[in-house]
N, C-alpha and C positions, 0 to 999 in steps of 0.2 A: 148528818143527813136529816132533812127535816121533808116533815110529811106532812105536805099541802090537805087543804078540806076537798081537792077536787079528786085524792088517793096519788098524786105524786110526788116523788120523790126528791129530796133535794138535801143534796151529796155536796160538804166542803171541805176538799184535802189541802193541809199544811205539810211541807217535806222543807227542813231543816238540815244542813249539813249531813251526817251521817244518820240520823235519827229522822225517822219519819213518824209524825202527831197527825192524829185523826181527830179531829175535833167533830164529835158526832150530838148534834142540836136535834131534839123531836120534841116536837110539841105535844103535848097531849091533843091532842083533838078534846076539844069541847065541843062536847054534845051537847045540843038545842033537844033541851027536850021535843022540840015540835019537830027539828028538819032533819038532823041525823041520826043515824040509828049505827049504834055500838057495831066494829069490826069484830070479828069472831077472834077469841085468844092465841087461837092454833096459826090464823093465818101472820099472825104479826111474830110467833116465834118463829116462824118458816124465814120470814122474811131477815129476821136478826140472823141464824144460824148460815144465811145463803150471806150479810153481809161479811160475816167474821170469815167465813171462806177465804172470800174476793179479800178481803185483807192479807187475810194470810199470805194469797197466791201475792199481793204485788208484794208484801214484804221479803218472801222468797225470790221474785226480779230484783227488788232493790239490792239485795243481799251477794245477788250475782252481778248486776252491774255494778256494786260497791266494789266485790271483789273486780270485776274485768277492769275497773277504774284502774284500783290499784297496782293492778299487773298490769297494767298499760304506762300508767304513768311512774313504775320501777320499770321497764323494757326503755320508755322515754327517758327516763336518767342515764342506763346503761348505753343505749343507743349515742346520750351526748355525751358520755363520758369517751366513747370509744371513739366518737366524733371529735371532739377537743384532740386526743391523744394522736389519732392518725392524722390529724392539722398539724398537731408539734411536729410529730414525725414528717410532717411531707414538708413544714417551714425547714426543718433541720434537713434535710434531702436538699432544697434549694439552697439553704447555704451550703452544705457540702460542695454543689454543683457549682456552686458558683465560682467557692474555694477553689476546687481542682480546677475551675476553667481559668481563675488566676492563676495558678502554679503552671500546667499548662502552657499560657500565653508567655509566662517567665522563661519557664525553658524553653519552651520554642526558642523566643528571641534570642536567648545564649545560645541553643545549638542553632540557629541559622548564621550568631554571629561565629562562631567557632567553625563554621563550614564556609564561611566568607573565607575571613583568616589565613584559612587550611587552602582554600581555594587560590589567594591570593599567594600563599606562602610555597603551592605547588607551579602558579605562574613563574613565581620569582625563580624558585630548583629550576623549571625547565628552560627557564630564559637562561641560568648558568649553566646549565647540563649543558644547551648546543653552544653558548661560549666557551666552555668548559673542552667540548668536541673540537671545535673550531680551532682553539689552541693547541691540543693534542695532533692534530693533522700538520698543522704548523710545525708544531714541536718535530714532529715523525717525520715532517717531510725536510726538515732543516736536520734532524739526527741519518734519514737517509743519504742526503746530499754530502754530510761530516762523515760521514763510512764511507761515502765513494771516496773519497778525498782524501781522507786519511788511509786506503785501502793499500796496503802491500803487499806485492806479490814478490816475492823472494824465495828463491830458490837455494835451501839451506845445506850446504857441500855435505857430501855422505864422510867423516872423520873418523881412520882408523885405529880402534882403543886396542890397546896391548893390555891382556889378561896373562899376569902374572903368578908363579905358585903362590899359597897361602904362607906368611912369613908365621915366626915362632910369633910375635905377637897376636897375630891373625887366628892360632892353632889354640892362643891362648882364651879367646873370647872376644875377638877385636873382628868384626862383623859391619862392621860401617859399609855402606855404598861406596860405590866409587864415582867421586863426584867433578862436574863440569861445570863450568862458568863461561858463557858465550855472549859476546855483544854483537846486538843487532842495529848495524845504523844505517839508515835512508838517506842516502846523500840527494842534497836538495838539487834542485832543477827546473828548468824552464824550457818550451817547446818555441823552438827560432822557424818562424814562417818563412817565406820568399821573399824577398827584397827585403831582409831585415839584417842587421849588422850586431853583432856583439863584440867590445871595445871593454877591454882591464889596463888598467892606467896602472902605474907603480904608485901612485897617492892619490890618495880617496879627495883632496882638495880638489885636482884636476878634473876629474867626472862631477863633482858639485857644481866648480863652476860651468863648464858646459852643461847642465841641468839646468841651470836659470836661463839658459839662452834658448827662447822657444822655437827658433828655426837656427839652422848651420848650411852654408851656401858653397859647396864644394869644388873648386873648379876641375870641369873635365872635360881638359881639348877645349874645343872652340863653345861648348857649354858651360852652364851653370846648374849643379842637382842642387836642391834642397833638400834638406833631408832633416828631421826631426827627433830631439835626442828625449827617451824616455826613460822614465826610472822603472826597473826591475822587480815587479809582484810574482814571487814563487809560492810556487805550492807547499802547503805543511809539510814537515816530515817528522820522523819519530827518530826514536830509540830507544832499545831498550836491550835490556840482559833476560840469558835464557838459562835457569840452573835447573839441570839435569843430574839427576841420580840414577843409576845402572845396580840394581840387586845383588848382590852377591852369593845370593841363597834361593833365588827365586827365578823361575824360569814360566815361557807362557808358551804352550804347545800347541799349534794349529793342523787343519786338516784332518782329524779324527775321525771316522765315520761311526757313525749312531747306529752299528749292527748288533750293540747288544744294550740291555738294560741300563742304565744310569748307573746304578749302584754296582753292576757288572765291574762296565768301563772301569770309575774309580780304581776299584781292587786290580785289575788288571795295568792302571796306567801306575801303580803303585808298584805294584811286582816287577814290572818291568824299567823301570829307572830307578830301582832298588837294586839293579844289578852291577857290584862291580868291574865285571868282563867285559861290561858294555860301555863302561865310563861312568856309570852311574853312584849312586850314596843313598846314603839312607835317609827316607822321607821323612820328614814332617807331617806335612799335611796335602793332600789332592782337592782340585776342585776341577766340579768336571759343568759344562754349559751344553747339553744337547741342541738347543736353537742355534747357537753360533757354530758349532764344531770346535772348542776350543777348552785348553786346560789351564791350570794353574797349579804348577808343582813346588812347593818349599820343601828347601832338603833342609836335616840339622847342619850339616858341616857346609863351609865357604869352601869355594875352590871346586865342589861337581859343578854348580850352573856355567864356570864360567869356561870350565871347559865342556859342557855342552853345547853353549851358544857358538863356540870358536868352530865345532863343525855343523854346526845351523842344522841338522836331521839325523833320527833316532829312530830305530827299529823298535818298535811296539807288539807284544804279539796278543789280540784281542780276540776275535775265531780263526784269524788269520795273522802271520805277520805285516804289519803296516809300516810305510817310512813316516812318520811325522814331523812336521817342521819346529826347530825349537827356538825361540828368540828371547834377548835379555827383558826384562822387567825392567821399563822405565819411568820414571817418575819425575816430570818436569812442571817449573813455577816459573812466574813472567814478576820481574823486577824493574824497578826504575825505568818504568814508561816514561816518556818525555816528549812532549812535541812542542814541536817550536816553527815557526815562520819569521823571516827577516828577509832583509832588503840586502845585495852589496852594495860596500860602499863603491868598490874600487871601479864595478863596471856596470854600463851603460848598455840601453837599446837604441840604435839608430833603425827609424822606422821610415816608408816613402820613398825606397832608395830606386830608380828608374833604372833597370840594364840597359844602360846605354856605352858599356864595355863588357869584354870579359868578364867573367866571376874573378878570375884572380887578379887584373889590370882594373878593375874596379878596388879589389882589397887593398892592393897598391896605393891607391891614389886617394884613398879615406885616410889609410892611415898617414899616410905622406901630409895628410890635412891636418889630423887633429895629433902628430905629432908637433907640430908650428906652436911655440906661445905663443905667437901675434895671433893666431886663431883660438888662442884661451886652452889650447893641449898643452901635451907634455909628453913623458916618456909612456908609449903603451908597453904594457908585457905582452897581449894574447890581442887578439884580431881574427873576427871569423865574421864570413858572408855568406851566404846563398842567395841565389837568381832565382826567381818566380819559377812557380810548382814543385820548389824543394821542401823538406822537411827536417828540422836536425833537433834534436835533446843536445842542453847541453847540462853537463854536471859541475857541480860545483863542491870542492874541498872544504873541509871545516877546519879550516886555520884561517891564516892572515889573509891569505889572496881573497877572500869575501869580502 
């Protein structure tokens, strides 16, 4: 600070890095003897002690803006520091991002293609499921069409068994059933329309050759039939064996009435075919069926079932006496099933044939035809006709005459 001749003041501050220099210049005033006149001492110490103040005070601002500096520019480090780190962190977040949106995109494309696939591979199942169906109807309706076909209806003779005493072998432990063997056979057959002829030759040569001749010209009277000789398609048939076994210990009682408890009944159907004044022996074992009305008696000893069965009803006595029906225990198996279909050789269908005679003066005069070798016959055995709107089965033997 330097102090002009006219009393002002002149102030020059240096501020260096951290350190602030006051470079304070005063002149002395030189006094002119003539023009100025000496400042008083008091007022120039006033004037020092007011500057070292004002120093102080801005040395106290420096001292505080040194420090705000500093703590501004550590909050500005911390602030870049923490800046840099949430950039890592948000780059690492975008690659993460990115990462899963590749994984993501990967599997997507697998499970879309695996839904194709699946898609494809459930097309293909259902496209076999209704061929699959489509067959099976087929199948069902060709296995229904083979059950009508092969369908028997026979009517199996009621055969009367003679129950025998129990021999000394039989007393000894010999308990076997008593056993049956039956053959069941279908004798083949064809359904002979109206105007159609059936013709058995003694040799299967002679119906051959009239088979290759596709018409036969019959003379009748002042006419000429024709008539057309065809080869003989039958129907399947079967055969088979029925072996039947008859208990000799076991009896099947029907007709029971459910008037008392299940475990009643039992006791009760027990005591009473336990009786020997009634024909009865001694039980084994009882079964009893309330839904059906029906028993099941095993005796120890052979020889009561089968004379109970021989008088078919039994007095029971349950809250009341009852008659029950008693019948043998059978046990049947189906053997050597067989079907077969075949052609005869020996005989022919004559089909076309005009009533233009008699039924019988017609039969007469076929066969008077194709007995002629000059008409390619021979010896017939059998001959049969029917006239329009008849119907005849005919049957056929299983031997040679086929």
């Amino acid at each position: 600070m330097r102090l002009a001749q006219d009393g002002s003041r002149d102030v020059t501050w240096h501020v260096r890095a951290k350190s602030l220099t006051f470079t304070f210049d005063s002149e002395l005033w030189q006094m002119n003897s003539g023009s100025c006149q000496q400042q008083p001492k008091k007022r120039k110490m006033d004037e020092l002690e007011e500057a070292k103040k004002e120093l102080e005070m801005w040395k106290t601002k420096f001292e505080k803006a040194d420090d705000m500096k500093a703590r501004l520019l550590l909050e500005k480090l911390e602030e870049d520091d923490a800046k840099t780190k949430a950039q890592q962190e948000m780059m690492a977040c975008i690659e993460k991002q990115e990462k899963n949106k590749k994984e993501f995109s990967q599997r997507l494309s697998i499970e879309e293609d695996k839904i194709r696939k699946l898609t494809e591979k459930k097309r293909d199942l259902l496209d076999q499921l209704r061929k699959s169906e489509a067959e099976l109807e087929a199948k069902k309706a060709e296995c229904t069409k083979l059950k009508q076909k092969f369908k028997i209806y026979a009517q199996i003779p009621d055969t009367a068994v003679k129950f025998t005493a129990p021999s000394k072998e039989a007393r000894d432990g010999t308990d076997q059933p008593i056993r049956g063997v039956f053959t069941i056979r279908q004798r083949a057959s064809v359904f002979l329309q109206g105007q159609q002829a059936l013709i058995t030759f003694e040799e299967d040569k002679v119906a051959s050759q009239i088979l290759r001749t596709p018409k036969c010209s019959v003379s009748c009277g002042d006419s000429i039939l024709n008539v057309k000789p065809k080869r003989i398609v039958m129907d399947p048939a079967v055969k088979f064996e029925v072996h039947l076994d008859v208990s000799r210990k076991e009896v099947k009682v029907s007709n029971i009435p459910p008037s008392l408890p299940v475990e009643r009944i039992q006791d009760r159907l027990e005591i009473s075919f336990s009786r020997p004044s009634r024909g009865g022996g001694e039980v084994e074992r009882v079964e009893y069926d309330k839904n059906t009305g029906t028993g099941h008696i095993i005796f120890h000893q052979t020889g009561v079932a089968e004379s109970l069965t021989r008088r078919g009803r039994y007095q029971v006595h349950l809250d009341s006496e009852v008659n029950v029906q008693v019948r043998p225990i059978c046990h049947y198996q189906l053997y050597r099933f067989q079907t077969f279909c075949g052609a005869p050789k020996r005989t022919i269908l004559l089909d076309g044939i005009v009533d233009t005679e008699d039924e019988e003066d017609l039969q007469d005069l076929l066969e008077i035809h194709f007995q002629k070798p000059s008409n390619g016959g021979g010896e017939i055995e059998s001959i049969t006709y029917i006239s329009s709107g008849k119907t005849l089965q005919a049957f056929f033997c299983e031997d040679n005459s086929m």
